[in-house]
N, C-alpha and C positions, 0 to 999 in steps of 0.2 A: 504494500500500500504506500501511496505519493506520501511524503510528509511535508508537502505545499499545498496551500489552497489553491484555487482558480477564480478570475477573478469574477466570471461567469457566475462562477456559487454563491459569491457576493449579493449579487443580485436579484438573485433567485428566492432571498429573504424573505424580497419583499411582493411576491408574487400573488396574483391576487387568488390562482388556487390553491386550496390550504394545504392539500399534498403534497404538492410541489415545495411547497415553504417547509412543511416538515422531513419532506427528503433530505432538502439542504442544510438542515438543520441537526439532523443525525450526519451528513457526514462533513459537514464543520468543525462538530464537536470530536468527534474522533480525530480527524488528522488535526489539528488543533492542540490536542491532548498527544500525541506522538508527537510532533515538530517539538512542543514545548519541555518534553521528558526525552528528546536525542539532541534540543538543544541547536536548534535548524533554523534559518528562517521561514517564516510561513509562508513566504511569498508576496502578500500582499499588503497595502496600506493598512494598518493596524485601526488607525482613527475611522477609515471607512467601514469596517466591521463593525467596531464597537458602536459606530451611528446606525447601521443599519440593524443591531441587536436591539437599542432603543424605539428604534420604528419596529420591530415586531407587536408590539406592545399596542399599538395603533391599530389591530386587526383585530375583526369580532366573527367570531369568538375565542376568546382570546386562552390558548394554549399550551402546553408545553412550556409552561412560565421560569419555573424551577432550573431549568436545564438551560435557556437562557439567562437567567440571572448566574448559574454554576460558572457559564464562558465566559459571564461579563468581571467576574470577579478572577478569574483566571488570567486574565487578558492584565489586567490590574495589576495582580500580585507579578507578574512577569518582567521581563526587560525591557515592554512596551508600554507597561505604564504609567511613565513619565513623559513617553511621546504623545499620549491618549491626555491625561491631563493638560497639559500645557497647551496642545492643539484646541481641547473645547474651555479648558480655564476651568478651577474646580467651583468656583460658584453655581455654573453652566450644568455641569456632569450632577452636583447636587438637584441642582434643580430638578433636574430630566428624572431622578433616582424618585424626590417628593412626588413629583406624576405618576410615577411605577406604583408606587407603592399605595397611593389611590386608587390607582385602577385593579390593581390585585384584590383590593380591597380587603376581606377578613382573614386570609392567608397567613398562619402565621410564621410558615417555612419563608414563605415569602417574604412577608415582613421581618423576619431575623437576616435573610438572607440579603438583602435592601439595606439592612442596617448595617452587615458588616460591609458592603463595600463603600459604604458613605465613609467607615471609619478607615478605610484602606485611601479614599481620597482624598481625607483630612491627613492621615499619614505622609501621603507623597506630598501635598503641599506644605506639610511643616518642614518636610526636608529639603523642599524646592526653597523656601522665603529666607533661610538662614542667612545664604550670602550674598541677598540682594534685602539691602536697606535703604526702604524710600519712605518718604513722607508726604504727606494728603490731608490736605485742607475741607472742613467738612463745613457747608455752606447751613447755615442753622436755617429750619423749614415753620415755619408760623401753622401750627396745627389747628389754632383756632379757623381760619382764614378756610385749611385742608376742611375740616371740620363742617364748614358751613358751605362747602362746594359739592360734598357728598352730599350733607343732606339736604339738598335741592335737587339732588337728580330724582327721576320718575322713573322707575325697573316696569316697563311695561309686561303684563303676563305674556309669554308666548305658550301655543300649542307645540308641547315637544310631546313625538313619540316612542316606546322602546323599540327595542330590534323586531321585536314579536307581533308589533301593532301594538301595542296597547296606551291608551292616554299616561303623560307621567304626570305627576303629581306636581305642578308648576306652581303650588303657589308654596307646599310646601318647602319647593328646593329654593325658592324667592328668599322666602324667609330666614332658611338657614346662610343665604347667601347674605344677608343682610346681617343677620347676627354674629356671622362671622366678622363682616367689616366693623361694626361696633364693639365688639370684644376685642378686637386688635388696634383700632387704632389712636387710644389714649394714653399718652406718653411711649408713643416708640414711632420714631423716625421711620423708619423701614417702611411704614402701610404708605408709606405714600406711594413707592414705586412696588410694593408688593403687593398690593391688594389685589393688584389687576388678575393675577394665578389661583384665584380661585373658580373652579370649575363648575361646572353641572354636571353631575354623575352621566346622565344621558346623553351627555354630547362628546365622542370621541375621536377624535381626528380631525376636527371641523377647520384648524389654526392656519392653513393650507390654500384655504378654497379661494380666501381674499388677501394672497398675499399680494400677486402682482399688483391689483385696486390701491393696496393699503401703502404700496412703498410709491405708488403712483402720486398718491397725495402726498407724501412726502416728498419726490420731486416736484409737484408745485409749491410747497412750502419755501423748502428751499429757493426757488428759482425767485419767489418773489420776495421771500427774505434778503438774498445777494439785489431783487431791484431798486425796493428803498433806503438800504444801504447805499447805492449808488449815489442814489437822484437825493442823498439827506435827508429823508422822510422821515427816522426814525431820531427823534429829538435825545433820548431817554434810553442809552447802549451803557451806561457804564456810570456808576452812582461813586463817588470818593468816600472811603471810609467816614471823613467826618462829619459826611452829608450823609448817612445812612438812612433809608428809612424801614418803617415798618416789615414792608412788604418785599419780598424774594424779587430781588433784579434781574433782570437779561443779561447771562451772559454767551457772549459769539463764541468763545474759546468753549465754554462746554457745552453749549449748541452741539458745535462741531465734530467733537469730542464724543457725544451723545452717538450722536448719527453715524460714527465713524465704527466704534462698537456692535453698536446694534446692525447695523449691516451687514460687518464681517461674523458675528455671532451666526446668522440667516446663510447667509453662504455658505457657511460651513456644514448645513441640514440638508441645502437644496445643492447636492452633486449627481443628482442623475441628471439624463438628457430628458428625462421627462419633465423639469422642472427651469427648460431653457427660458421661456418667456418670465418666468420669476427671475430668476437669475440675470438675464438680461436687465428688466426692472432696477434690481439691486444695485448691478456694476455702473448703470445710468446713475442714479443717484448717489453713488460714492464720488463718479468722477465728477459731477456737477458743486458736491460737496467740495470737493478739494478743488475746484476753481472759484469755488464761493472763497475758501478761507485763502487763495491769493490775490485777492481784490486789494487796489493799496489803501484801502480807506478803514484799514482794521488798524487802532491805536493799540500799541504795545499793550496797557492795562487786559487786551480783550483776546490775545493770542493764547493757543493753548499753552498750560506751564509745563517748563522743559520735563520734569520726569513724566509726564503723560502723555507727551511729544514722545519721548525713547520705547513707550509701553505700547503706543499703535504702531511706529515702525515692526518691532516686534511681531504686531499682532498681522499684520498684512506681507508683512516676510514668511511667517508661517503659511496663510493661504495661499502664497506663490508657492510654496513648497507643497502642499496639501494636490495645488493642479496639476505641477511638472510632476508629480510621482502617480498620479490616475493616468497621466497621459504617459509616460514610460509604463505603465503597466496593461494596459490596452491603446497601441498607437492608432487603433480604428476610431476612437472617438475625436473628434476633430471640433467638436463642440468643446472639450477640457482643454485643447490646444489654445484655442481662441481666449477663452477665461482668463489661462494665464500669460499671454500675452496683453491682454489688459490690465490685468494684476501688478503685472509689471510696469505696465505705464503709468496705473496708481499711483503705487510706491513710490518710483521716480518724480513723479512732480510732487508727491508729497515731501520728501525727503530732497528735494531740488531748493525749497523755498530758505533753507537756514544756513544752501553754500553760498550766499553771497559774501561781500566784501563788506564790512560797516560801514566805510563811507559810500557805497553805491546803495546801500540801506536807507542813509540818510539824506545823499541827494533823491530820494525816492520819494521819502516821507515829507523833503520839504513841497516837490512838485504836488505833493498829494494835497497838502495842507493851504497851498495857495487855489487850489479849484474848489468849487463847491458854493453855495450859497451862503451869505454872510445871516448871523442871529439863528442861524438853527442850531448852532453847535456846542455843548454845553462847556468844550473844551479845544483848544486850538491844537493841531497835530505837530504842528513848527515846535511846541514847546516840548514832547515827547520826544527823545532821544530812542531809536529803536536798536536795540544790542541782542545780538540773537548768538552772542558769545556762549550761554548757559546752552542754548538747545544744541549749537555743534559739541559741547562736552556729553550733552544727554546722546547724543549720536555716538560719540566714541566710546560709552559704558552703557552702551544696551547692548539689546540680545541681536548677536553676532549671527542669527539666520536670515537676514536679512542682505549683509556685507555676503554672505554665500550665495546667498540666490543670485545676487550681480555677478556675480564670479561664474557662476555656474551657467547664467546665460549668452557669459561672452563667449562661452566655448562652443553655444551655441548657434552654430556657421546659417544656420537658413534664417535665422532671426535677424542677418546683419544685412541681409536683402531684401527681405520682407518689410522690416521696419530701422529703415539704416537712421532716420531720429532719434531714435530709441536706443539701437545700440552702441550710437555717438556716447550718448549721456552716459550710458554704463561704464564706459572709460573712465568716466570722472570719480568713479566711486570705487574703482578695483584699483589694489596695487599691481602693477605691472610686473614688478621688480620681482615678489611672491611667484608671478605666475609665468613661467619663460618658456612653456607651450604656448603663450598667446603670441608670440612672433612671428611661431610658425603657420600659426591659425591667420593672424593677418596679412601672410603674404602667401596664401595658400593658393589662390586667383592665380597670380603670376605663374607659380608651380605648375599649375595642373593644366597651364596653357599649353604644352609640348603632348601632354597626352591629348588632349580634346582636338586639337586638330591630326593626331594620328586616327583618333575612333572615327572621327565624324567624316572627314573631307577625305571618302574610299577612293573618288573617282582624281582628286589630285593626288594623291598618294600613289596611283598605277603610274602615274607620267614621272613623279619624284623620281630623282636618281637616288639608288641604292647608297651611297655617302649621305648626301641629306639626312635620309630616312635614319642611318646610323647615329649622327647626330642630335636631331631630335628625339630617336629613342634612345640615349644615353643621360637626358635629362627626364623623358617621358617614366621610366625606370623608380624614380626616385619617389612619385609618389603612388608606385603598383601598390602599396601597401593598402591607399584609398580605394581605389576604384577594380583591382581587383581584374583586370579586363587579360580574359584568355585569349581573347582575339586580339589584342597589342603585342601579347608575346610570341605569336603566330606569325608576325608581321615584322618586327624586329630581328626572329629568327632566319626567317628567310630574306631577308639582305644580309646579315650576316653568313650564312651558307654563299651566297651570292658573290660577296666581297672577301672572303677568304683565302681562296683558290687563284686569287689574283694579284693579291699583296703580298710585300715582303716585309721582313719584321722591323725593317729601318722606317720603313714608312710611316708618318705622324697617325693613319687610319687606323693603323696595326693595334696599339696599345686603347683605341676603343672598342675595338672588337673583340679583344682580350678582356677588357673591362667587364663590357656588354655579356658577355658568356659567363664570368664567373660569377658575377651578380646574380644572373638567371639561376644557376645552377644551387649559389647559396643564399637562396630567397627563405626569407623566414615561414613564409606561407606553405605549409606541405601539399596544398593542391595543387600553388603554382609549380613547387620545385618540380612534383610526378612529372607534370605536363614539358616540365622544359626537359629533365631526364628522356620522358620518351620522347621527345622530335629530334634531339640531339642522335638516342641511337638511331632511330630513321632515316634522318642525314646519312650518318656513316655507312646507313645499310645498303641507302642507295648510291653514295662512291663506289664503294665494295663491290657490288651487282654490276655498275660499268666496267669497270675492270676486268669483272668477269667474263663478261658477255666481249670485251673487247670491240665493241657499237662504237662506240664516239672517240673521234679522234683526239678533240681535247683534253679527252682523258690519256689519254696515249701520250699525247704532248707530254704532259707532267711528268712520266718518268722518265723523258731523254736526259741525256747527259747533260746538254744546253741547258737547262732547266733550271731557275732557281731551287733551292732547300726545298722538301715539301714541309711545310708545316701548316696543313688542313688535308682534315680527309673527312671532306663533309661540314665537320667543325674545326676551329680553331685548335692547334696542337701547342702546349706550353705548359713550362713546369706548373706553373699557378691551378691552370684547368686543367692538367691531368693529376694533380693531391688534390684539388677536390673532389673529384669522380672516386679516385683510391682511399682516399680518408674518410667521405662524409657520404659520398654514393654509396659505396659499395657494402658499406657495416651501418646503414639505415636500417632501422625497424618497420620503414615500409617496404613492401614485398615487391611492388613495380619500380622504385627507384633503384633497390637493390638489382633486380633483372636488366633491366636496361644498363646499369653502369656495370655490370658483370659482362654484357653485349660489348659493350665498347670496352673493353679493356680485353676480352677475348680477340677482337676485331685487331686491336693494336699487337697484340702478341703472337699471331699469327700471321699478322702479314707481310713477313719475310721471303714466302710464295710468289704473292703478286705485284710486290712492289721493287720487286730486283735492286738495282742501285741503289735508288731511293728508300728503302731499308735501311742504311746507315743512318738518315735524316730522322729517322724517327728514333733509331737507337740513340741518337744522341738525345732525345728526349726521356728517353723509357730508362737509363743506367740513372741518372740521378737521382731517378728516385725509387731504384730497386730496393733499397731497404724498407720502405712503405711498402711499397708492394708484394713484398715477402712478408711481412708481417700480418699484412690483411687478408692476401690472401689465401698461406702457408697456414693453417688455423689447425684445429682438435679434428674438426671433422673434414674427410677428404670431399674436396670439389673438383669440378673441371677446370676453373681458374689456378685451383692451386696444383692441381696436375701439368696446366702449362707452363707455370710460374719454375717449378722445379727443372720442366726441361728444358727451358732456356739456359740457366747453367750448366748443362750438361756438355763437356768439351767439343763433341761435334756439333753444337750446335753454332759456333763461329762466332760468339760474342770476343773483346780482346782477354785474354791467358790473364790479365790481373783482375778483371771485373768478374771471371769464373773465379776464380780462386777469392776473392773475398766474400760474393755469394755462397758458395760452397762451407768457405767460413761461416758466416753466419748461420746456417742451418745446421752446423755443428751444436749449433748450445738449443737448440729445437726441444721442446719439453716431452717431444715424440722419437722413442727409439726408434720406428724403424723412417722416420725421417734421417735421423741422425746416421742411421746405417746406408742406407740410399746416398 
């Protein structure tokens, strides 16, 4: 059995037939349960499991509880749950646990078992906060004021019905909804942003239906908050301590702040594709958000404060990470690609607004301060000095996944085409100096020019001369590692057979052809190297076969006396390319590299036959490195290689009486008697 998820089963959670959901759900838990006791990774986003275990809890009728709460506390206690909290923030994960644990309702396996992973979350967040110490200013809330705004609201009855049909008791649950908010909220701060979480038993999954609506009004909020801001409408932005009054002021910085949260909180729910037009929604209004809060008519007093500054970088470097790792784990969705290409352009203009210079700050703020309407302003901007000195240190002491994800996108090459704005800006925020694969990354274009016009331009390449082609495959070469292309080594191969047979070793072409051959042969790639091993013995197979046949007089040519050295027979002949055939060819643990260099190295050792004269020209290639080749191919077990290998020294065989007699040496200390006897 796998001990990876898929990411398939992910989603399959949330399926709307219940079998299906409980299939995946047995076999989650199992490989789940192995990956985490062999100590493997699962495979998949961790924080997407653990969301979509939360959404099981959203199906009626609702089943199999026990055994999801068992994962989700597993998932916790593991290596992943600090990734899990941190990504939804343990407030968040509480919360979602208080809903659980309603809707289980009297359960009390349930309810213990709810209990302990709230204590497991309180756990990782006490060890998370230790070595981050910040402070937080808590804005006092006038509860009288809260007090008399609830009680003017009208709870109109509505007809709710259960799953069964049956009418539900709507005035009952009225009531207890109301009794709840009066028993909580006299002297505790909290009811004012908590009240809203109390439920209707009857209503389950509803939170959904009106999201796109609900974030829609809050893009017109915003859009029309950033317009009388503009136009000076809004008299009454920002009260002086000394002038306090009664009543909870306006403030732009946690407006912002507000909005910047609660966004990225929602996005982090809605990661299916079926949840694009919400989503969509969302990202609109963040980026509108973050062009709201660079408007220059924001006075210092009203900018967010720098550790809250440092805690949404954080928090939107995580959901750039949250998208890059769905989209590496399914590259089919092209809807998570897009998300985080937007993410990232968040980020960036969020995180763009505190690189400025102070004095270009402040010739900013003075041009801000002279436009505008005179008598609406409670306060002049020229007199504000704006220092955004504290938020570039709140950048250099927060959470460092953010400085990752810039890094992590510059490596990413189709991003720098698709959105070359974008991955301008990312320069600005990565050390280069850190990173010295980006050099190679930016001048990768230039590189890959020499291959792209061997792939592409077939029909100039027939007319090329065979040097050219050499030429530009001796640079096309360089980046095989990329592109991987069998038919460029096809093509380089044969101008090289081509230009071989025609050069001599003094020649400037010579030492690219030698170049071009050994590279080939010791390419790091084992598919390319098979492919280059077998064309190479093909080559040779087919010199050998002319010879044979004695057809072509060219081939004839070559061994007159007249004749330059032979050094090619098909391929290139030299010490360099014949030890790597003998070294790394021939004692490969693949089976067709080994065959084929075993080919050519039989092909050389025999062809004292057909190559008369010219025999010498190659002995003077073949004695240099008899000791290699005695060694590799003189072995334990007998071969045919090492069978000819031995009769080459043998005195009638004509090699010169000192290179027999030091071979013969050698084979003397052979770890094989009857080597040694022979």
């Amino acid at each position: 059995m796998a001990s990876t998820l898929n990411p398939a089963t992910l989603e399959k959670l949330l399926h709307p037939i219940q079998e299906i959901r409980v299939r995946s759900l047995h076999d989650i838990d199992s490989t789940l349960r192995r990956a985490l006791w062999e100590n493997v990774d699962i495979g998949v986003n961790a924080s997407v499991l653990f969301k979509n275990l939360i959404r099981w809890f959203g199906h009626v009728p609702l089943v199999m509880e026990l055994t999801v709460l068992e994962i989700m506390s597993l998932l916790l206690e593991s290596k992943y749950g600090k990734e899990i909290v941190t990504f939804f923030t343990p407030t968040r994960v509480i919360k979602e646990l208080m809903k659980i644990r309603y809707l289980t309702g009297t359960n009390a396996k349930c309810d213990e078992l709810v209990e302990t992973i709230i204590k497991q979350v309180e756990r990782i967040k006490s060890g998370s906060i230790t070595s981050i110490s910040t402070t937080s200013s808590m804005t006092s809330i006038d509860l009288d004021s809260v007090a008399n705004s609830v009680g003017s609201l009208k709870l109109d009855a509505t007809d709710l019905t259960h799953d069964e049909g049956k009418p539900a008791e709507s005035g009952k649950s009225k009531r207890t909804v109301i009794n709840s908010f009066a028993s909580r909220w006299k002297g505790d701060d909290s009811f004012y942003t908590e009240c809203w979480d109390v439920q209707d038993s009857n209503v389950v999954g509803t939170g959904r239906v009106s999201i796109r609506k609900g974030y829609g009004m809050l893009l017109y909020l915003v859009e029309s908050f950033r317009k009388r801001i503009r136009q000076r409408m809004l008299t009454v932005t920002y009260i002086p301590v000394q002038e306090k009054r009664a009543r909870t002021q306006i403030s732009l910085g946690a407006f912002v702040y507000e909005m910047f949260k609660l966004c990225i909180d929602q996005l982090k729910e809605l990661s299916n594709d079926v949840d694009k037009l919400a989503s969509n929604m969302i990202l609109i209004v963040l980026s509108q958000t973050t062009t709201f809060l660079m408007t220059e008519h924001f006075s210092d007093q009203q900018k967010i404060p720098a550790h809250r500054f440092g805690e949404l970088c954080g928090d939107i470097g995580h959901l750039a990470k949250h998208y890059r790792q769905e989209w590496e784990l399914d590259s089919k969705k092209l809807f998570t690609r897009t998300r985080y290409r937007i993410t990232m352009q968040i980020l960036l203009d969020f995180v763009r607004l505190w690189q400025k210079e102070p004095e270009a700050e402040d010739e900013a703020d003075e041009t801000a301060g002279a436009g505008g309407r005179s008598g609406t302003l409670q306060y002049k901007f020229v007199d504000i000095k704006l220092s955004s000195s504290a938020h570039r240190k709140a950048l250099e002491h927060s959470d460092r996944v953010w400085r990752d994800e810039c890094l992590i996108a510059m490596y990413d090459y189709p991003l720098r085409y698709s959105c070359p704005e974008m991955y301008e800006q990312l320069g600005t925020f990565v050390d280069k100096a850190k990173a010295p694969l980006l050099d190679i990354l930016m001048n990768l274009k230039e590189k890959m020019i020499p291959a792209v016009h061997l792939l592409r331009d077939t029909s100039v390449n027939a007319k090329m001369r065979d040097e050219h082609l050499l030429i530009m495959g001796s640079e096309a070469i360089k980046t095989l590692c990329l592109h991987r292309s069998i038919e460029l080594v096809r093509c380089i191969l044969k101008a090289v057979g081509n230009c071989a047979s025609s050069i001599t070793e003094d020649e400037p072409l010579w030492d690219i052809i030698e170049s071009i051959t050994v590279r080939l042969l010791a390419n790091e790639d084992e598919e390319i190297r098979s492919e280059v091993y077998e064309i190479c013995a093909n080559m040779m197979k087919e010199f050998i076969g002319q010879l044979d046949d004695g057809a072509i007089l060219t081939r004839r040519g070559l061994l007159s006396s007249s004749a330059p050295k032979l050094r090619a027979m098909g391929i290139p002949l030299s010490l360099q390319i014949l030890t790597e055939i003998t070294c790394f060819g021939y004692t490969s643990s693949n089976s067709k590299i080994r065959q084929c260099a075993e080919t050519m190295l039989l092909f050389l050792c025999n062809s004292k036959a057909y190559l008369r004269e010219k025999w010498t020209d190659v002995q003077e290639i073949l004695l240099p490195i008899a000791p290699l080749l005695q060694a590799a191919a003189i072995g334990l077990n007998e071969t045919k290689l090492g069978r000819v290998v031995i009769g080459m020294f043998h005195p009638d065989f004509g090699l010169p009486w000192l290179d027999i007699l030091q071979g013969n040496l050698r084979m003397l200390f052979h770890i094989q008697s009857g080597i040694r006897e022979e």
